[in-house]
C-alpha positions in Angstrom: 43.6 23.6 25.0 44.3 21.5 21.7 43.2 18.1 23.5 39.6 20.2 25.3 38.4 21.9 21.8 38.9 17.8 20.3 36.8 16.4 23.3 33.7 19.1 22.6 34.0 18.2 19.2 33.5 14.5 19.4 30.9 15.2 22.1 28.7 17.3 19.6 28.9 14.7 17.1 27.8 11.8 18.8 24.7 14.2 20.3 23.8 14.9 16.8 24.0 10.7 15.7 21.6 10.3 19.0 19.1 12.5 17.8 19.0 11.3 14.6 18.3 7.8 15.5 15.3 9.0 18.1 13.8 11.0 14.8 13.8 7.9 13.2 12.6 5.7 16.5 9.8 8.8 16.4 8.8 8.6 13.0 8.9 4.0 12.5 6.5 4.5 15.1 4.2 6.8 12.9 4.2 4.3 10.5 3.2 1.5 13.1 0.1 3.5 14.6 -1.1 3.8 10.7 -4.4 1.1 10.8 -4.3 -1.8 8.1 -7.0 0.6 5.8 -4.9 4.0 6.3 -2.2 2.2 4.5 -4.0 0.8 1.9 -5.9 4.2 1.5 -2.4 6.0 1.5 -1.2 3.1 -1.1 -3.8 3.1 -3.5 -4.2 7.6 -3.1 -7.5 7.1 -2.2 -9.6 10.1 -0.2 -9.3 9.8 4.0 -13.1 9.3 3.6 -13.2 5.7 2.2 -14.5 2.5 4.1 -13.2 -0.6 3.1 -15.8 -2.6 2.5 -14.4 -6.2 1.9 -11.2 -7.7 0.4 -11.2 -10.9 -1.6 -7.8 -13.3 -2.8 -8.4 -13.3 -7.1 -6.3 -12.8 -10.0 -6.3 -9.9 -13.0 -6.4 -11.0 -16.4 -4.7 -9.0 -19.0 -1.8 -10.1 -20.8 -1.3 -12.5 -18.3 -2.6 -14.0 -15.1 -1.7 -11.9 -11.5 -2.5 -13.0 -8.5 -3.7 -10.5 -5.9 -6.3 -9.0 -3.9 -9.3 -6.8 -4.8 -9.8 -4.2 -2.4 -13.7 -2.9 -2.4 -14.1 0.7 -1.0 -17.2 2.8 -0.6 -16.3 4.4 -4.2 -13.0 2.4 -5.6 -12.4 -1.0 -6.5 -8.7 -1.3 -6.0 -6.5 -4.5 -7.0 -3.3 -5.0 -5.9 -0.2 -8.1 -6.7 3.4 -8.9 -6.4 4.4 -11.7 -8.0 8.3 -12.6 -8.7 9.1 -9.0 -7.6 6.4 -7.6 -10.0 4.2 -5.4 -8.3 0.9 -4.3 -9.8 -1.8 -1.6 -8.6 -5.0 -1.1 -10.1 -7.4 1.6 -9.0 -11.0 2.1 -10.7 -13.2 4.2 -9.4 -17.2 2.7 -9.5 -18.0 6.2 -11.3 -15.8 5.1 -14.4 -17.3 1.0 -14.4 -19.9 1.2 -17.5 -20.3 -2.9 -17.0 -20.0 -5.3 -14.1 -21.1 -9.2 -14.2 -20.2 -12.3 -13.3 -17.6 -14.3 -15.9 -16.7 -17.5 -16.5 -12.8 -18.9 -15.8 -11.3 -21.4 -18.1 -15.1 -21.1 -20.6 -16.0 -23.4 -17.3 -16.7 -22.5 -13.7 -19.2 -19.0 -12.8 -16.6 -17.5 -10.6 -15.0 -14.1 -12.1 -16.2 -10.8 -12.4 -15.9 -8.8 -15.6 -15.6 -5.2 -14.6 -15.4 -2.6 -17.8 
């Protein structure tokens, strides 16, 4: 009787182990049918509603120079980088700019834009 009640008990705990790994077969492949701009919405908390409009390479100057991407949405201008393990996010919405025009890099070349 011993050796029976030791053979259902290893038999329930390897059906619980299989299950878990199909939840989490089930729910990596959630993640996978996400599109490219569901993520980014879902990353940057923006409304289900948004368009991405266009994406460009640049770099954020503050303190320092980050290269990134600008994300450009129906109503956000989003920025994102991860440099050296330093990950930056940026989100503005275009109801909050008061100023947007081209800038100049290095006093030089008319290729920034100046967002305020």
């Amino acid at each position: 009787e011993e050796e029976e009640e030791e053979e259902e008990e290893e038999t329930v705990e390897v059906e619980v182990e299989e299950s878990k790994e199909k939840e989490k077969k089930s729910e990596s492949k959630k993640k996978k049918k996400m599109t490219r701009v569901e993520r980014l919405r879902e990353y940057f908390k923006l409304p289900s509603d948004e368009e991405l409009l266009d994406e460009f390479l640049c770099a954020l100057h503050k303190k320092i120079l980050l290269q990134g991407r600008m994300y450009v949405f129906n109503n956000f201008v989003c920025f994102y980088s991860s440099v050296f393990g330093y990950q930056k996010q940026k989100r503005i919405p275009f109801k909050d700019v008061t100023l947007m025009e081209k800038a100049k890099t290095a006093g030089i070349f008319n290729n920034a834009l100046y967002i305020v």
